[in-house]
C-alpha positions in Angstrom: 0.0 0.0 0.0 1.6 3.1 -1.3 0.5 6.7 0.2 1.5 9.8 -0.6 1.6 13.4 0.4 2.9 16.0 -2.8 3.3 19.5 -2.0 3.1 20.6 -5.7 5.5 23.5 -6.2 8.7 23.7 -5.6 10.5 24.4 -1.7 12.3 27.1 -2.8 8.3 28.8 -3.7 7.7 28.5 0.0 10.6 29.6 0.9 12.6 26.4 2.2 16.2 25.4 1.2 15.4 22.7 -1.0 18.5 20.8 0.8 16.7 21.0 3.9 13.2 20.1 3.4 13.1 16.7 4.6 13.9 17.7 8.1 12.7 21.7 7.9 9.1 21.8 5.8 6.0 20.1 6.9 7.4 18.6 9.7 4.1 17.2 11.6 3.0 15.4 8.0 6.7 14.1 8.0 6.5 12.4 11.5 2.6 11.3 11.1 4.0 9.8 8.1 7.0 7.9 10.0 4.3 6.7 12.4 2.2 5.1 9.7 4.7 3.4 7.8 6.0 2.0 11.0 2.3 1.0 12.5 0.7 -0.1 9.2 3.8 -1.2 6.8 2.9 1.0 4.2 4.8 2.9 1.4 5.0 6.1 2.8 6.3 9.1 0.4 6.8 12.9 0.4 6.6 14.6 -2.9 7.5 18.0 -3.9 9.3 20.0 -7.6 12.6 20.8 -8.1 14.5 23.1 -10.3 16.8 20.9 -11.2 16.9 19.0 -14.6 16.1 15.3 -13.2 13.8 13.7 -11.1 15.9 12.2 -7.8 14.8 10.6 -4.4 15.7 11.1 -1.4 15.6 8.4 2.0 15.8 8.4 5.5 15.5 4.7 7.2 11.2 5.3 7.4 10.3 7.5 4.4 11.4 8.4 0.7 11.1 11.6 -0.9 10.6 12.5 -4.4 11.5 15.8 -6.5 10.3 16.2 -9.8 11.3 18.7 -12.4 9.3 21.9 -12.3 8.2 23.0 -15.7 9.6 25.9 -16.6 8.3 29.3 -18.9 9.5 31.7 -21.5 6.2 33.5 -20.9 5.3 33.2 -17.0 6.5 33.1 -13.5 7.0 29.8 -13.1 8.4 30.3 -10.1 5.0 31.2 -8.5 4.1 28.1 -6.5 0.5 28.6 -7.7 1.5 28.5 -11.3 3.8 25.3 -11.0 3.1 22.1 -12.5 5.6 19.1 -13.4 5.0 17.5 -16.6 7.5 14.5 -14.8 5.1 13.8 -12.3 1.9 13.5 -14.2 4.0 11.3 -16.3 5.0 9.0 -13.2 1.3 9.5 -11.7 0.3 7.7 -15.1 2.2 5.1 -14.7 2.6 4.4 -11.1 -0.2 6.0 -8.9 -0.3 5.7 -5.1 -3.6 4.3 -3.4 -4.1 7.4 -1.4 -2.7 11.0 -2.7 -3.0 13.8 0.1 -2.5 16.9 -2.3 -1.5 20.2 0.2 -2.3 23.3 -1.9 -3.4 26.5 -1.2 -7.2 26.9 -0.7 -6.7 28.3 -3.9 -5.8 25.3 -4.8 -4.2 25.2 -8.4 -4.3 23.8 -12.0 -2.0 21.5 -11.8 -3.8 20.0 -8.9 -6.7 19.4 -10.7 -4.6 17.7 -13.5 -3.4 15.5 -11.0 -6.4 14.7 -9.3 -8.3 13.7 -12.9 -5.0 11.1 -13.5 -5.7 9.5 -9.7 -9.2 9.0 -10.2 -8.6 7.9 -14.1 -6.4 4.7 -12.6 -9.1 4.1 -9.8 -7.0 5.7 -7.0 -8.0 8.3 -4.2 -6.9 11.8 -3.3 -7.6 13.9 -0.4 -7.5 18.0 -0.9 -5.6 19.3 1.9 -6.0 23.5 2.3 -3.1 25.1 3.6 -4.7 28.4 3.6 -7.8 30.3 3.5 -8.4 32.3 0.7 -10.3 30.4 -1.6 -10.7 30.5 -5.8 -14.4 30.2 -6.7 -14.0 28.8 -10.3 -15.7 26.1 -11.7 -12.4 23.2 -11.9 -11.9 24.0 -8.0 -15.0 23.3 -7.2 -15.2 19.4 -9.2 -11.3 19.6 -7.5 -12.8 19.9 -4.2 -16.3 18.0 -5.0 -14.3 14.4 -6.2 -12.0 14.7 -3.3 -12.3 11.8 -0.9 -13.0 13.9 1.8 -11.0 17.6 2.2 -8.6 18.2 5.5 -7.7 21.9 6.9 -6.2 22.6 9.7 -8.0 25.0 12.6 -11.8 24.1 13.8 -12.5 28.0 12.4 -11.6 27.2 9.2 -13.6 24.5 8.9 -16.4 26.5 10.2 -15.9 29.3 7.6 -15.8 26.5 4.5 -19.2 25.1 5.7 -20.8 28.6 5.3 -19.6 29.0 1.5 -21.5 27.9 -1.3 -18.7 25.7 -3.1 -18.2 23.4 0.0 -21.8 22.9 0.7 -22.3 19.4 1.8 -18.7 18.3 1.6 -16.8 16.2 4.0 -14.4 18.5 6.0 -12.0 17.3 8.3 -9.5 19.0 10.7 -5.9 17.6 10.7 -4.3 19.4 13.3 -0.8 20.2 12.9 1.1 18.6 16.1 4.6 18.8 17.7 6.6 16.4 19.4 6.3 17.5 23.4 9.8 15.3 23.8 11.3 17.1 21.8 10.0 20.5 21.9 10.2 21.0 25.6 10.7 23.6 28.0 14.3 24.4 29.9 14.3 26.5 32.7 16.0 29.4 31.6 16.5 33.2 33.5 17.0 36.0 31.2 18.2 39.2 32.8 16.6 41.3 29.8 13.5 40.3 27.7 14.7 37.6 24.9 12.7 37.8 22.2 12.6 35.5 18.8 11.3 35.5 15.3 11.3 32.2 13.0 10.1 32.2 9.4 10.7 33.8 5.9 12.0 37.6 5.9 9.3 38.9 3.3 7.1 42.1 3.4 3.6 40.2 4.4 5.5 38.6 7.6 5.2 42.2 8.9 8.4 41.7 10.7 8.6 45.4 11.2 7.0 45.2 13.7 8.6 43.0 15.7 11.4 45.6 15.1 9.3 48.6 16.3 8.6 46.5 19.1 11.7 46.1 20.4 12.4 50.0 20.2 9.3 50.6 21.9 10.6 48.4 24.9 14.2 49.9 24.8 12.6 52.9 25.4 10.1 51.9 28.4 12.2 50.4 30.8 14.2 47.9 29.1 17.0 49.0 27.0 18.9 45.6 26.7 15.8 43.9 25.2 16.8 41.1 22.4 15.3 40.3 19.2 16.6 37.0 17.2 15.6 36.7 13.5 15.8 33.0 12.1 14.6 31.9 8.5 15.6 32.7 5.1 15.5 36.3 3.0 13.1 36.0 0.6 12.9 39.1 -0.4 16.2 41.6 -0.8 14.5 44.6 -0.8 12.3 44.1 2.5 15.3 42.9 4.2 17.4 45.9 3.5 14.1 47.8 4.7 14.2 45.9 7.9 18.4 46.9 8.1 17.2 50.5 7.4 15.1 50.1 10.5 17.4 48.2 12.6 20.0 51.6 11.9 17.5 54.2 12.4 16.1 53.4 15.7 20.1 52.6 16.7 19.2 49.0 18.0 22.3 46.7 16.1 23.2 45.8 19.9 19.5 44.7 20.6 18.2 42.8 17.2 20.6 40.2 15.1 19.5 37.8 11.8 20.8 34.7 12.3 19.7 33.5 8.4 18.6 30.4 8.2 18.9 27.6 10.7 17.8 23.7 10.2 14.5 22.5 12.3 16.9 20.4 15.2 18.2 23.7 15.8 15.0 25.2 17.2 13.9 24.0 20.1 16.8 25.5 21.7 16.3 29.2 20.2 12.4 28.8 21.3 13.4 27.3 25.1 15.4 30.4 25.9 12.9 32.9 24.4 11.0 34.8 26.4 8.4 35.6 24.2 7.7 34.9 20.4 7.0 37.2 17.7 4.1 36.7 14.7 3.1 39.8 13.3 1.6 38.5 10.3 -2.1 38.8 9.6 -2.2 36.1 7.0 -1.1 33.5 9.2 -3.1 30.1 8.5 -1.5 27.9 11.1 2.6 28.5 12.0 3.4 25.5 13.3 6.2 27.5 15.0 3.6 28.7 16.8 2.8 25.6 18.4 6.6 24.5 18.3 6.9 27.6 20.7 4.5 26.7 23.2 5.5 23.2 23.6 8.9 24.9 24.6 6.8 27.0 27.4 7.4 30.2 25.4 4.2 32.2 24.5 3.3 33.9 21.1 2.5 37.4 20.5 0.5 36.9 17.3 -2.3 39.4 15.6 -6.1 38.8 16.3 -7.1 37.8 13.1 -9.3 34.8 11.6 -7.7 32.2 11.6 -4.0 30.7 12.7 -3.2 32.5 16.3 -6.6 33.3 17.1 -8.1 29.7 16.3 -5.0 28.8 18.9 -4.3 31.3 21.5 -6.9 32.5 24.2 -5.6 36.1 25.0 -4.3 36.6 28.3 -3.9 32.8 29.0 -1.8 31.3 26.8 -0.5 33.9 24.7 -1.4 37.5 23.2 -3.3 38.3 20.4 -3.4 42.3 19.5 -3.7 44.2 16.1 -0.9 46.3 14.3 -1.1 49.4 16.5 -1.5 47.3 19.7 1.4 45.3 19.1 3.8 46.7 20.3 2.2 47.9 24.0 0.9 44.5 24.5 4.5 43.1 24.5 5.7 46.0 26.9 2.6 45.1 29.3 3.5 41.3 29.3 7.3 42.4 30.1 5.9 44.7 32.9 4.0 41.6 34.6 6.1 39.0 35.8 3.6 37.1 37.5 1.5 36.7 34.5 4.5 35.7 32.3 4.7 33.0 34.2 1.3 31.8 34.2 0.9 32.4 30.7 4.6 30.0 30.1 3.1 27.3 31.8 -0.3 27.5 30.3 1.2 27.8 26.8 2.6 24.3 27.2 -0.4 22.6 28.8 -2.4 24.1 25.5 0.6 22.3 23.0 0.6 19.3 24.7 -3.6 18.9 25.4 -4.3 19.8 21.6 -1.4 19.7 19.6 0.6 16.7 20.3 2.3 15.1 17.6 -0.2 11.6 18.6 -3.6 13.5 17.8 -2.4 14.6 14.4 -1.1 10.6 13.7 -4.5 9.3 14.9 -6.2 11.9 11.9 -3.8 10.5 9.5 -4.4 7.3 9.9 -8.1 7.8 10.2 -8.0 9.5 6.9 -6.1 7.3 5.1 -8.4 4.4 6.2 -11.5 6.3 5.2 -10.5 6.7 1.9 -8.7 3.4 1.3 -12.4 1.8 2.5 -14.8 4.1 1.0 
């Protein structure tokens, strides 16, 4: 029994070092994965495009992953990841299709997608449409994409709720697969900072808003703590943001307070979240981080934006974490400094909420259930 998961676009798209991916992107699919193969004996595969010329595999002693060659344009941006397709893997689909295909796209999903999901059906396979996101493409191949889907996973209980009000998911099967962590391995070490210790992982790009985490940390050098920290993990994916954010860094004087670290591979983490005292999401168009949850396990809460979705479908303000808007963001972070016994509260209640909800077991158990569902239907 062969099952696979394709990510259909390339890593670099997302903003992952393709080098890195087995160990960096996806990482709660990856180890639900591991756990199947191991429970049930099953092919288990990870799928993604490449750049490069040739199609080439990739092994640890549980999985395999493929990379197939990206298709590339004279007279597009190919290197959109909603615009990707792979004339390599349709080809190896046709001749070698697994029993269960878990596509993870974009709400929007894409047209390659739908290719792929006419060539699984076609050979009398399944496929289950799993959203990464929450913007959605009302056309009418999304809709028979999402309509001949086994079933369709998302991630967050209000996403889910959202889809069932829209007309193009009326009546279909919708399934949350929460994205979990490993609470061995992400775990908290009790750690004193003198100053506020602050961190930010993920891609340096304009929409990550990671201005202000930088205005943030000037607000709270200049209300009472001047030797306030900022680390910035993950990789530049855009050059002209990041010089903005240098720009920033030089005008409000703080290269002694923030430093980019670049990128950094995912056994590297739980270390940078553990002595954290808080962590940073400024985004608005967050879906579900799973550094999010990575950081809790670690007993370090998130500063994230109340927005649909992602940190408020997580965090319960005041609890477990903070949620604020844009012009909030940074006074909500000097109040949780100002508090120490809340800080404290709120560390210990961030890891009870990782471990009760987000545990690495839960999102196996979906897996496996989903799997079996459409293996059976």
């Amino acid at each position: 029994m062969k099952i696979s998961i394709i990510h259909p676009f390339t890593p670099q798209a997302a903003g992952v070092v393709e080098k890195s991916v087995s160990t960096y992107h996806s990482q709660p699919h990856v180890m639900a994965m591991a756990n199947l193969a191991i429970q049930e004996k099953y092919t288990c595969v990870m799928e993604y495009f490449t750049p490069k010329w040739f199609r080439y595999s990739s092994f640890n002693s549980i999985l395999k992953w493929n990379f197939y060659p990206v298709d590339f344009k004279l007279n597009g941006d190919h290197k959109k990841w909603k615009k990707q397709r792979s004339s390599s893997c349709l080809k190896n689909y046709k001749r070698e299709t697994p029993d269960v295909t878990i596509i993870n796209m974009s709400a929007h999903s894409s047209p390659f997608s739908y290719e792929l999901s006419k060539i699984i059906l076609e050979n009398g396979k399944k496929y289950i449409a799993m959203l990464g996101g929450q913007h959605y493409t009302d056309v009418e191949w999304a809709r028979d994409y999402y309509r001949k889907a086994n079933h369709i996973l998302v991630h967050t209980y209000m996403q889910k709720r959202e889809m069932e009000k829209m007309e193009m998911f009326k009546g279909l099967d919708i399934r949350v697969f929460p994205l979990g962590v490993d609470c061995n391995v992400f775990t908290p070490q009790n750690t004193k900072n003198v100053s506020p210790e602050l961190l930010y992982v993920g891609r340096i790009v304009d929409w990550k808003r990671v201005h202000l985490a930088i205005e943030a940390i000037y607000e709270l050098t200049q209300n009472g703590f001047p030797d306030a920290k900022l680390k910035i993990i993950g990789p530049i994916s855009s050059e002209e943001y990041f010089k903005k954010l240098e720009d920033l860094v030089e005008k409000f004087n703080l290269q002694d307070n923030i430093f980019f670290l670049g990128h950094k591979e995912h056994n590297e983490l739980p270390e940078f979240f553990q002595k954290a005292d808080l962590f940073l999401l400024p985004s608005d168009k967050e879906t579900f981080g799973m550094v999010m949850i990575e950081s809790m396990a670690c007993g370090t809460p998130v500063a994230g934006m109340n927005c649909p979705g992602g940190p408020a479908d997580v965090i319960t303000n005041g609890v477990d974490g903070i949620l604020s808007t844009p012009e909030e963001y940074a006074q909500a972070i000097i109040r949780y400094f100002q508090d120490q016994v809340s800080i404290k509260q709120m560390k210990a209640k961030a890891r009870e909420t990782a471990v009760v909800k987000y545990s690495i077991d839960e999102t196996t158990r979906v897996l496996f259930e989903s799997v079996q569902s459409a293996l059976h239907s």
